[in-house]
C-alpha positions as CSV (number, residue, x, y, z in Angstrom):
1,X,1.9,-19.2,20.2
2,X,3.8,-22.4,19.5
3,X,6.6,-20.5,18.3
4,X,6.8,-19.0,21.8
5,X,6.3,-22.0,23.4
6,X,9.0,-23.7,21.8
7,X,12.2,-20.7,21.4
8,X,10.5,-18.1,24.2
9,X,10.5,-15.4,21.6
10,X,7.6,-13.2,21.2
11,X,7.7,-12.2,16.9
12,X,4.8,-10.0,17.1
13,X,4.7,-7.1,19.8
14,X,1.9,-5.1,20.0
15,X,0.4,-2.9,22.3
16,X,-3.4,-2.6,23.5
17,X,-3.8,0.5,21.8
18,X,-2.6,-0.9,18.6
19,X,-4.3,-4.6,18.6
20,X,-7.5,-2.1,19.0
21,X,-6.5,0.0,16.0
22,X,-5.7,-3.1,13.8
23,X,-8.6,-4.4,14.9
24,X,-10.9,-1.6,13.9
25,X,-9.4,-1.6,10.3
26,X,-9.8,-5.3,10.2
27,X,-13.5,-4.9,11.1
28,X,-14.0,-2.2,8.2
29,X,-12.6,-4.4,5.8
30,X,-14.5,-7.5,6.9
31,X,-17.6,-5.1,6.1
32,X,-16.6,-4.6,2.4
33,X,-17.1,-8.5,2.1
34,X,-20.2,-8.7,4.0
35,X,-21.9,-6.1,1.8
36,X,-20.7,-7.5,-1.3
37,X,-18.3,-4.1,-2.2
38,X,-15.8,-7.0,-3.2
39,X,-16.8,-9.5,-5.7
40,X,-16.0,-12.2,-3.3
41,X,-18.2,-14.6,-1.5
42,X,-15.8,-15.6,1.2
43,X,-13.3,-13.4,2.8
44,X,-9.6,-13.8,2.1
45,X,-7.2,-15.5,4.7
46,X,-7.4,-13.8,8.3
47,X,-3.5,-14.2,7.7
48,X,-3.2,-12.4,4.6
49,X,-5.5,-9.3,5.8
50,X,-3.7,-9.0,9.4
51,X,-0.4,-8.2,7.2
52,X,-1.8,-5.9,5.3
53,X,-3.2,-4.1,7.6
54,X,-0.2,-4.0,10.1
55,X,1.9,-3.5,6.9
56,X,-0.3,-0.6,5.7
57,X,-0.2,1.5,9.2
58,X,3.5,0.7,9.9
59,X,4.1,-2.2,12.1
60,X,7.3,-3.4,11.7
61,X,6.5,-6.9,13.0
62,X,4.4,-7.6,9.8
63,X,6.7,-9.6,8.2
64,X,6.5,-12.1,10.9
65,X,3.0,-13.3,9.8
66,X,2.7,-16.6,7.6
67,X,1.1,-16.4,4.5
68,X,-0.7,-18.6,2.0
69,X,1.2,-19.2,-1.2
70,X,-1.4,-17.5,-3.4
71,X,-0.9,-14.1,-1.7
72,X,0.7,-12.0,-4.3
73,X,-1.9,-13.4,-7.1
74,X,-4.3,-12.0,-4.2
75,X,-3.1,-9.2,-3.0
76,X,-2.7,-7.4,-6.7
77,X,-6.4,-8.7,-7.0
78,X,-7.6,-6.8,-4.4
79,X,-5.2,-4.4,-3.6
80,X,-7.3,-1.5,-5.0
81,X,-10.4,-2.7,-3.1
82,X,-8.8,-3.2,0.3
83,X,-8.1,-0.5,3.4
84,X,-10.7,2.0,1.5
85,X,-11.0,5.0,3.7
């Protein structure tokens, strides 16, 4: 939003339809944490699982979200426990 505010460029476009699709996955993957499937007390970055998820179904604005410096040390970490369907 304060990029927006600032240079009136919108980097992430999505439609209804898809915030509603990305945030069904979102919610699924939340529930791995919650029921302890992951080995993980806390979830990762909101950041972190937004990509991946926009990444995974083919958004091409995913490359437009920040990410924490540890995210490749995370994502090989969980990569094979993540977006199980």
């Amino acid at each position: 939003m304060i990029f927006f505010d600032i240079k009136q460029i919108n980097l992430i476009n999505l439609t209804g339809n898809q915030l509603n699709i990305i945030t069904a996955e979102f919610i699924k993957t939340e529930s791995f944490f919650k029921n302890g499937l992951i080995k993980r007390k806390n979830m990762i970055s909101y950041y972190s699982l937004i990509y991946l998820t926009m990444k995974r179904l083919g958004y091409p604005d995913y490359d437009n979200i920040l990410l924490p410096n540890n995210f490749k040390a995370m994502k090989l970490k969980y990569d094979n426990h993540l977006f199980v369907t």
